[in-house]
Structures are given as structure tokens and as C-alpha cells.
C-alpha positions as CSV (number, residue, x, y, z in Angstrom):
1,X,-169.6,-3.6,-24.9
2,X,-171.8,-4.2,-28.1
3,X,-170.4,-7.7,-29.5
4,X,-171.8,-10.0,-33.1
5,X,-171.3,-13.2,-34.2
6,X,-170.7,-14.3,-37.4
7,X,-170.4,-17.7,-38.1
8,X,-170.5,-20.0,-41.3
9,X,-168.7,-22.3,-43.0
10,X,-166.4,-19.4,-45.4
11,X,-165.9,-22.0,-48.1
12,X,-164.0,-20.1,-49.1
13,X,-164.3,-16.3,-48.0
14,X,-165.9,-13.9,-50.8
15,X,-165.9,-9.9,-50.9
16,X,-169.6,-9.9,-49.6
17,X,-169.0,-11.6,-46.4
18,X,-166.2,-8.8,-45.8
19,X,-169.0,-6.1,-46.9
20,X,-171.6,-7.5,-44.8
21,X,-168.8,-7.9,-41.8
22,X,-167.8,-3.8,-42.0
23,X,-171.3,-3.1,-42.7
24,X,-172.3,-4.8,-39.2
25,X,-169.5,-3.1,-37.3
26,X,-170.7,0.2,-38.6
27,X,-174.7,-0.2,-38.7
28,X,-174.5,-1.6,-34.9
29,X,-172.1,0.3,-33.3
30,X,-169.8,-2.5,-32.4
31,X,-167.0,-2.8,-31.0
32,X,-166.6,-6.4,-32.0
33,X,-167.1,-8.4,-34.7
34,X,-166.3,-12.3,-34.4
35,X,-166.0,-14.3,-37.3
36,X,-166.5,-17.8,-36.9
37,X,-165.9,-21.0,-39.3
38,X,-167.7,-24.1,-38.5
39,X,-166.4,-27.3,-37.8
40,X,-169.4,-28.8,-39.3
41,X,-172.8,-26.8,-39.8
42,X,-176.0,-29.0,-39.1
43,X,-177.6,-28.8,-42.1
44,X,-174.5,-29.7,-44.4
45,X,-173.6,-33.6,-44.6
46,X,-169.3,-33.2,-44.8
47,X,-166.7,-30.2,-43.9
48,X,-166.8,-28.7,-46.5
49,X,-164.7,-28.4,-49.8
50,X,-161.3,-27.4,-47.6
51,X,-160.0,-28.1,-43.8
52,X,-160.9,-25.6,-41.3
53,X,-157.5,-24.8,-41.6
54,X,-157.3,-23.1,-45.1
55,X,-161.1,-21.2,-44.3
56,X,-159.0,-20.1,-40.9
57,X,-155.9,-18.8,-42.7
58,X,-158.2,-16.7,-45.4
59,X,-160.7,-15.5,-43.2
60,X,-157.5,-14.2,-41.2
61,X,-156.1,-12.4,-44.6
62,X,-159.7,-11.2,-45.7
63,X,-159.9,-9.0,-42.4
64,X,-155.8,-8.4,-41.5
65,X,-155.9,-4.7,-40.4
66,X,-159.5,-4.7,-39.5
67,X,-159.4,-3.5,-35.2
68,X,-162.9,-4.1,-35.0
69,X,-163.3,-7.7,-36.2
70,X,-161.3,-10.6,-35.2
71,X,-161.6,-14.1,-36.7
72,X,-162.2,-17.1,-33.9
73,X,-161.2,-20.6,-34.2
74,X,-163.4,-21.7,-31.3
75,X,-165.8,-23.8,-33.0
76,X,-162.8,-25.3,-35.3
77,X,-160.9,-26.7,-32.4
78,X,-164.3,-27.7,-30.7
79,X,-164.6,-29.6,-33.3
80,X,-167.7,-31.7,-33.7
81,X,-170.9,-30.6,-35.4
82,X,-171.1,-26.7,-35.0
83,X,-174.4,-25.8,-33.0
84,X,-175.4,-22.0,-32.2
85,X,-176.9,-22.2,-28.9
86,X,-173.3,-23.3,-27.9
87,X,-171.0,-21.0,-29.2
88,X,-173.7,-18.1,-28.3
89,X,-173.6,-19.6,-24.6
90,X,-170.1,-19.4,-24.9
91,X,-169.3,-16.3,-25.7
92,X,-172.3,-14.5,-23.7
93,X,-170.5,-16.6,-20.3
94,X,-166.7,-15.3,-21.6
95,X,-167.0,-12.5,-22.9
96,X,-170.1,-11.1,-20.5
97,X,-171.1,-8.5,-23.0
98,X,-173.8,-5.4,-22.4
99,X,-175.3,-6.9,-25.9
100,X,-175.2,-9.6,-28.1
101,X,-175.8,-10.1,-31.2
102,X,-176.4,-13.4,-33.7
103,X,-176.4,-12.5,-36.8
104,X,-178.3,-15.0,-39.8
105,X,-179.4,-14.6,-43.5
106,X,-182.7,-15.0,-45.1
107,X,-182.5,-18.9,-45.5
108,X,-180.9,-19.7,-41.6
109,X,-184.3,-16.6,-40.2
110,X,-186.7,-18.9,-42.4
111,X,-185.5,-22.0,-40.7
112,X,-184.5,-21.1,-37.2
113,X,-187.1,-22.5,-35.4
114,X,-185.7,-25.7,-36.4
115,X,-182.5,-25.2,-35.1
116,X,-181.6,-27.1,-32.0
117,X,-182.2,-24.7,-28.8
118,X,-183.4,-22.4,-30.8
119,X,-184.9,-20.4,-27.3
120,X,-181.4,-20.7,-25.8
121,X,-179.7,-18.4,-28.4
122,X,-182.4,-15.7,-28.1
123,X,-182.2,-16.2,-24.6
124,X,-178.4,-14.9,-24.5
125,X,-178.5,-12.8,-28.0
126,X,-180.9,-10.9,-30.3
127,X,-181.2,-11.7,-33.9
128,X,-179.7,-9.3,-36.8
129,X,-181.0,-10.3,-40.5
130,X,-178.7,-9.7,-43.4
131,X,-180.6,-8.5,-45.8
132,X,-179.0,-8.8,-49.5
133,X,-182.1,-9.0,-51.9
134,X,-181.6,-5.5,-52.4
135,X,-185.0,-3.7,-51.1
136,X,-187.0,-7.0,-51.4
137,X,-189.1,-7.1,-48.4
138,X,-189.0,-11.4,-48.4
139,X,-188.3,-12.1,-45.0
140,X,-191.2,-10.8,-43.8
141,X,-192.9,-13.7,-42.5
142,X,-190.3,-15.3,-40.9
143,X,-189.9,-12.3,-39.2
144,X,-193.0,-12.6,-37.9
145,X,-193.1,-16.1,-37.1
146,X,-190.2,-15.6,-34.8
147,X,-192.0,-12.4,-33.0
148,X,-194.9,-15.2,-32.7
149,X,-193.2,-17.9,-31.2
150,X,-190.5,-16.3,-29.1
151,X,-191.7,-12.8,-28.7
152,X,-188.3,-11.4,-30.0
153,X,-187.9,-8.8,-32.5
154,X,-185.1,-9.1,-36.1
155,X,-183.1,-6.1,-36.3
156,X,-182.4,-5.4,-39.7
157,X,-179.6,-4.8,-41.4
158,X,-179.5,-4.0,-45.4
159,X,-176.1,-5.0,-47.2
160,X,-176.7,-3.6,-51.1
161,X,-174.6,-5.3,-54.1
162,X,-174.1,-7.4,-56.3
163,X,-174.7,-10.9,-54.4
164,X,-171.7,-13.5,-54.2
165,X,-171.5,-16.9,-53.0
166,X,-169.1,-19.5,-52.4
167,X,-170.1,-22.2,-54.6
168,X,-169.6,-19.2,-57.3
169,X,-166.2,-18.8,-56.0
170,X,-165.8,-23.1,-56.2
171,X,-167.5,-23.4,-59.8
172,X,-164.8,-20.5,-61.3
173,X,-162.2,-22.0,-59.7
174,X,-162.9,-25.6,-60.9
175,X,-163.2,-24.2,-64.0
176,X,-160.4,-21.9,-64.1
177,X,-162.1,-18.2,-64.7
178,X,-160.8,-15.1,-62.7
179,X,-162.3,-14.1,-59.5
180,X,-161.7,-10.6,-60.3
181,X,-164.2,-8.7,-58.2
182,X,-165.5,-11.8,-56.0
183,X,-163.0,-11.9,-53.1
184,X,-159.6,-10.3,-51.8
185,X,-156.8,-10.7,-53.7
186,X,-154.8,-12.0,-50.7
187,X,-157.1,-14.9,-50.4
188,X,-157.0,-15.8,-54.0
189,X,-153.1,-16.0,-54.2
190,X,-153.4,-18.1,-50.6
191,X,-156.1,-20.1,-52.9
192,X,-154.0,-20.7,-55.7
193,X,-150.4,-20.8,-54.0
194,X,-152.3,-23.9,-51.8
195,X,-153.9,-25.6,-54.9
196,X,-157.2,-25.5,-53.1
197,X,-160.4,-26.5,-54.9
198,X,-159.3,-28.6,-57.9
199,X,-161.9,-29.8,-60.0
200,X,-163.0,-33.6,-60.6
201,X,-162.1,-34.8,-64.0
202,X,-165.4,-33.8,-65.3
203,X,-164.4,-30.1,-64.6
204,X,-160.9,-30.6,-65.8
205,X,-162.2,-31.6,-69.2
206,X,-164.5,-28.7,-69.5
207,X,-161.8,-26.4,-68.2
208,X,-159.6,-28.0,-70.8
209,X,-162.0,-28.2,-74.1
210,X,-164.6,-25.3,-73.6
211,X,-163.8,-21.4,-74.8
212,X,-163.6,-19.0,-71.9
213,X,-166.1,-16.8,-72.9
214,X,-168.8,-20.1,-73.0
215,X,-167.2,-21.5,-69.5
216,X,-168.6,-17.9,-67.9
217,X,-172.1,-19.3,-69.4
218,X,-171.4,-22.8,-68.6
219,X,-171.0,-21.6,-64.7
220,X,-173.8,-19.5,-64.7
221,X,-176.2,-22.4,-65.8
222,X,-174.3,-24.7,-62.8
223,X,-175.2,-22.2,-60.4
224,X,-178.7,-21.9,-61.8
225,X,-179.3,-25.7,-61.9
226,X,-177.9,-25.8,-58.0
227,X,-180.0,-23.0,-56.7
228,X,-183.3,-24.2,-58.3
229,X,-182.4,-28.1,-56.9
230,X,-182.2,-26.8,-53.7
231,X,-185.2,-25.0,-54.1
232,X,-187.2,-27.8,-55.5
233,X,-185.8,-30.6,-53.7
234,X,-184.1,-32.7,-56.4
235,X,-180.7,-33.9,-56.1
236,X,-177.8,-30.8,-56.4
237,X,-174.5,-33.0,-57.4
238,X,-176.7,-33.9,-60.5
239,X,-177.9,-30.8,-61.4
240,X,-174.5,-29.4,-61.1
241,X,-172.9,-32.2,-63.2
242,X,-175.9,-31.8,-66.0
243,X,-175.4,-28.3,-66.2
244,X,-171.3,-28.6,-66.3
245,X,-171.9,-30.8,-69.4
246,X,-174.8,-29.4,-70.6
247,X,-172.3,-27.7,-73.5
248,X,-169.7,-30.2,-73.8
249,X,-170.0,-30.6,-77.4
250,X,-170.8,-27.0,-78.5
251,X,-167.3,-27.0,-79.8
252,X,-166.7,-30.3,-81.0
253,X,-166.5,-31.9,-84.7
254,X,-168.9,-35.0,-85.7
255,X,-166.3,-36.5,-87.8
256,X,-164.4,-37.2,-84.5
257,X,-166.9,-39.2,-83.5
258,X,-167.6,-42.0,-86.1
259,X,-168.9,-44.2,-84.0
260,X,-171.9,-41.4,-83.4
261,X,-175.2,-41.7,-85.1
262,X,-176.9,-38.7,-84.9
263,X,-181.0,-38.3,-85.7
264,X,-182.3,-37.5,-89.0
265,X,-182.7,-33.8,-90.0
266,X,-181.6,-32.5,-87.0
267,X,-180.8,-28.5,-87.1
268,X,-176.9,-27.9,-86.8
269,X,-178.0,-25.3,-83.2
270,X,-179.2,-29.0,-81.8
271,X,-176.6,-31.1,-82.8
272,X,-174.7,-30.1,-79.5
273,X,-177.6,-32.0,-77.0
274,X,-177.1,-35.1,-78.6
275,X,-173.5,-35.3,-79.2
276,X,-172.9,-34.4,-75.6
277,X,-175.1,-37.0,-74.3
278,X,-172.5,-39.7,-76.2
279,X,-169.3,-37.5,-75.0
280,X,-170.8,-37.5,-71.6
281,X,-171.7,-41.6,-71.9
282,X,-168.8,-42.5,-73.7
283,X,-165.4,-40.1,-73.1
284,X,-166.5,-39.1,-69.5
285,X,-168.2,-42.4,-68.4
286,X,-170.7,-40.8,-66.9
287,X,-173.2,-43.7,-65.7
288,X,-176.3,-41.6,-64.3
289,X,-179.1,-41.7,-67.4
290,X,-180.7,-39.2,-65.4
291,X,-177.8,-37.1,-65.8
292,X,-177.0,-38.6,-69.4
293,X,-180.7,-37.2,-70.1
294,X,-180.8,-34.0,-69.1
295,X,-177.9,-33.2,-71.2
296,X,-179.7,-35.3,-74.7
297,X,-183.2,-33.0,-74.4
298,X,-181.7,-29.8,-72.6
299,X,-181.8,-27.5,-76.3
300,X,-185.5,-29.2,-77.4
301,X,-186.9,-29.9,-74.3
302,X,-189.5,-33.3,-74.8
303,X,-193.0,-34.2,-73.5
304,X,-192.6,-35.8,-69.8
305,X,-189.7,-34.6,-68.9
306,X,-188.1,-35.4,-65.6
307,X,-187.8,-32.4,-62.9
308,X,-183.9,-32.6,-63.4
309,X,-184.4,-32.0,-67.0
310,X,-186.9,-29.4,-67.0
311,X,-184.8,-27.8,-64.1
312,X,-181.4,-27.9,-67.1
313,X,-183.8,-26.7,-69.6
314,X,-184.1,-23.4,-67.6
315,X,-181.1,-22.9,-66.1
316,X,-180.0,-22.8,-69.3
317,X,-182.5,-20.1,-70.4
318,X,-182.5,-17.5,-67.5
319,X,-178.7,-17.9,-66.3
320,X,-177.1,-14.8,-65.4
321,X,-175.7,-13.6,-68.8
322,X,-178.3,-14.0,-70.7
323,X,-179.3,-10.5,-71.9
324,X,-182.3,-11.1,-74.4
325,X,-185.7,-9.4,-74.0
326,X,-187.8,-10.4,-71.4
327,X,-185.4,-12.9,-69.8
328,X,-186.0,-11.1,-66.1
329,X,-189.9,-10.9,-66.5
330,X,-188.9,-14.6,-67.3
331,X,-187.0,-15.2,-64.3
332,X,-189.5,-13.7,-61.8
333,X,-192.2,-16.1,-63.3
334,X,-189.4,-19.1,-62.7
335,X,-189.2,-17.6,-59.0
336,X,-192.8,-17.3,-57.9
337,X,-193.7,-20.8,-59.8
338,X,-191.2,-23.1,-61.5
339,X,-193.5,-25.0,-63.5
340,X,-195.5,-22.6,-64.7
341,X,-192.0,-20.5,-65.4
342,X,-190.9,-23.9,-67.3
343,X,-194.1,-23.9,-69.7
344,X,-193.4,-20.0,-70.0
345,X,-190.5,-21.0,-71.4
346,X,-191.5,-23.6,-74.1
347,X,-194.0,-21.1,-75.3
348,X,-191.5,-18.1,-75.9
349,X,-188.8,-20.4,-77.3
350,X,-191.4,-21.8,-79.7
351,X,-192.9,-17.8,-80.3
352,X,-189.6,-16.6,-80.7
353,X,-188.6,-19.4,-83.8
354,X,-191.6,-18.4,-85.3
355,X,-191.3,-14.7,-85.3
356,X,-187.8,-15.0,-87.1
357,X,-188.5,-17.6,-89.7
358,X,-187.0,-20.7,-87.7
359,X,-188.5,-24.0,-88.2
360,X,-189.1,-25.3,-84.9
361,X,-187.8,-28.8,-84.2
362,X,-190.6,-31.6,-84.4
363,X,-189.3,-32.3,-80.3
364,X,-190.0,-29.0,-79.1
365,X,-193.7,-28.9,-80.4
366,X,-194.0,-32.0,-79.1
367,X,-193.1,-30.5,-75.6
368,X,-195.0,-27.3,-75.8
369,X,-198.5,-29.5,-76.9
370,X,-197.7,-32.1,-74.3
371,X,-197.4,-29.7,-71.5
372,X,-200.2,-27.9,-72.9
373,X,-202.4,-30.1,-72.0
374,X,-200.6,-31.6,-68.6
């Protein structure tokens, strides 16, 4: 009997963990497919957005008719913080299978050998990476390493697509956009018939104030901000509050604000940055001048900028509508090197003002000479 584990936390579940699940069942031969929710994962500081409960029940409508794959509640009601080499162990001893598979993504391969025990799953399973960068041969060194320092061989297993997450599924929820195309229908009507992820009153203002077409743009620069935060090490829950207010006065009118003073001769396309840094301070209450910054300089940029404004500033530029030329040269530079990728992007803003006539804002030279030279 050829058996795979699937674990993770299904926060909620989206249409490419049901690919990559009837992908494994057919690309190993098995003949079953466990599908496991944490309790709590190792790496993650809470439970998650929703009880184990609610990712049960969806995870349960995701795969209903599916012979081959069963969802598990084992590591739910064994509550506790959710490590591998356990639930492997247990299911190698219960199950006694002829083969065993763990399966893991590119990020969980790269960090493995950190895992607790990590000797004591390979030990009882062999290792199956999903691949989802579509042909992008990244994983090749952690491949290696764990071929180095266990003497075990990845098996491979390509999943193609369009890549979806679960904090995409949380952002268009919190901010009210369809998840047409991003998970089963079954599990959005249990989402929405359960009232599950609500937004903070942050979201529930954007939700409430901003155009639909801009909130698609608005989420895309959130899960920008949040992917290159994790990346770079800065702090995620303010990246992903800068970027959800980055807009919030795109749509607004100055003469609701009287109290606002704006700067001197500055272009109407700017207006926005500065305005939203007083709706942010003062309608929202939002305390964090880190925050409260990244929103005032994310359209101009400014000389020293701080790595959560720089990291706004590009989110804002590469996110994934935006269709102008050169935008995914500009995102592969981002990817190889952020801060050279961030100067890129000074120097084509400021090239592409030029070329059509635009006076560039004073600020923005500013930046582009100051990071010139630094």
C-alpha cells in the first residue's frame, strides 16, 4: 500500500491544494492520500486565522467524493504544537504501509534540516517536493543538501498553474472581492454562511471607501508587501497594514479635510501619499509612524528611506496587475536583489517622467541622487 501525507495549516483551503492533492494521487500511484490540518505548525506563532474546526469542515467539502484521499483530524485532536516526526511515526506504526510518503513545498525542503527530528521522518518516509514555480529549477540546492546530510533522495513532483495562497484567499475576503477561480465553491458558501475571516476595522474602511476595481490593486500590493517582508526580514503585519492603506485617499476630496495642510506645488497624482498619511493618523488612528510613513513617501519615494518604505514603494510598482512594459524584467531584478531592484525602480520611474514630458517631483530626484551615491 503506497500512502502520502499532506499536512498544513489549510487556512483556509484553496483550488491548488486540491490540484496538488489529485496530482499526488495520480503522479505516485497512491492509494491514499491523507490530508492533514495542524493544530499549530512550528514555525507559525498562533492557530491560525480560524479553529481547526472550520479548516476540518472545508478540507472535508474540498475533497467530498474524492476515494483516494481522506482528510484526518489526528493532529487536530492531538492538539498541541504539530511536529512531523510524530504524525509520520504515527501513521508508518498504524497504518504499516509498503511506502511512505511526506510530502513538503519549496520553502518547508529549504528549511528541513531545521525541523525537529528531522532523521526520524526520513527514517519512516521519503520526501516528495511540490514543485509550483512552473519549470523553475530553484530547489536545487536544497535538494542537494538533503542528499548530503541524510543520504536520501526528493522525488519530484511538478504541479503547473497559476499559484494561490491562503493569505490571498484572507486579503479578498477581508476586503470583500470574489474568489472566483481560487477555491471550491462549497467552501466559499461554508466561508461565507460562517462569517469566517472578517476584517479589522482598517479593512472594513477600505472595503467600504475604495472602488472595486482599485481594491484588486490594493490586494495585490498587500500580498507583495507580505511576501517581500518575509523575504527580507522586516515586520509582515506592517507591511500588510502600509500596503492596505497605501491608497486610502486615491478617492477622497481635500475639501473634506480642512484641517489638512498639504505641501506647496505638489502634482494632483501625489496628493494621495500625503492625504492618506493624515486619514491613516487621524480617521484610522493608526499610531505606528513607521507605518504612518510608508504610506506619506510611498508615490515619491525620499533619500534614506526605511526598508518598510522602500519595500511599499515596490510593492506598489511590480504587484500583480500591473501590465506596463518591462514590469517582469523589473520584478526578476526585485527577486535576485531587492535593493538593487529598489534603485531600478527610482531610475525608470524618473526615465519614464521624462520621456513623456512629466516634471518630476523635487522628492523623487532627491531619492534617485541620494541612492545614487549610497
Amino acid at each position: 500500500m503506497k500512502v502520502a501525507i499532506f499536512g498544513g495549516s489549510f487556512d483556509p483551503v484553496h483550488l491548488d491544494h486540491i490540484k496538488i492533492a489529485k496530482t499526488l494521487v495520480y503522479e505516485l500511484c497512491l492509494d491514499k492520500l491523507y490530508i492533514i490540518p495542524t493544530f499549530i505548525a512550528p514555525h507559525k506563532k498562533n492557530m491560525g486565522a480560524v479553529s481547526g474546526e472550520h479548516r476540518l469542515n472545508m478540507l472535508k467539502l474540498a475533497f467530498e467524493g474524492e476515494d483516494k484521499i481522506e482528510v484526518s483530524d489526528y493532529e487536530l485532536m492531538k492538539q498541541g504544537v504539530s511536529y512531523s516526526y510524530q504524525t509520520v511515526e504515527h501513521f508508518y506504526d498504524t497504518l504499516k504501509p509498503e511506502k511512505l510518503y511526506f510530502i513538503v513545498g519549496s520553502d518547508m525542503l529549504e528549511n528541513f534540516p531545521t525541523w525537529k527530528y528531522p532523521e526520524r521522518i526520513l527514517d519512516k518516509a521519503s520526501l516528495v517536493l511540490v514543485e509550483r514555480r512552473n519549470g523553475e529549477n530553484q530547489d536545487d540546492k536544497a535538494i542537494i543538501a538533503i542528499k548530503s546530510l541524510y543520504d536520501k533522495g526528493v522525488t519530484t513532483v511538478k504541479v503547473h498553474g497559476e499559484t494561490v495562497s491562503s493569505t490571498k484567499l484572507r486579503v479578498y475576503l477581508k476586503l470583500g472581492l470574489s474568489l472566483d477561480g481560487l477555491t471550491d465553491k462549497k467552501v466559499e458558501d461554508y466561508i461565507k454562511s460562517n462569517g469566517l475571516y472578517k476584517g479589522d476595522k482598517y479593512y472594513e474602511y477600505i472595503a467600504k471607501n475604495i472602488p472595486e476595481k482599485r481594491k484588486y490593486h490594493i490586494a495585490g500590493v498587500i500580498l507583495t508587501a507580505i511576501s517581500l517582508a518575509k523575504k527580507l526580514g522586516a515586520d509582515e503585519k506592517k507591511a500588510e497594514l502600509s500596503a492596505l492603506l497605501h491608497d486610502v485617499a486615491k478617492y477622497e476630496n481635500l475639501s473634506n479635510f480642512p484641517n489638512f495642510s498639504l505641501p506647496s506645488e505638489t502634482p494632483k497624482d501625489i496628493v494621495h501619499q500625503y492625504l492618506g498619511e493624515y486619514i491613516a493618523k487621524t480617521v484610522l488612528e493608526v499610531l505606528d509612524n513607521e507605518v504612518l510613513t510608508a504610506i506619506k513617501y510611498h508615490t515619491t519615494g525620499r533619500p534614506n528611506m526605511s526598508l518598510l518604505e522602500k519595500i511599499i514603494y515596490v510593492a506598489d510598482i511590480i504587484e500583480p496587475s500591473r501590465k506596463f512594459l518591462g514590469v517582469e524584467e523589473l520584478r526578476q531584478e526585485i527577486k535576485k536583489d531587492f535593493f538593487k531592484g529598489f534603485k531600478i525602480c527610482l531610475e525608470e520611474i524618473v526615465e519614464f517622467l521624462l520621456k513623456t514630458g512629466t516634471e518630476v517631483y523635487p522628492l523623487t530626484l532627491d531619492a534617485l541622487n541620494y541612492y545614487k551615491e549610497n
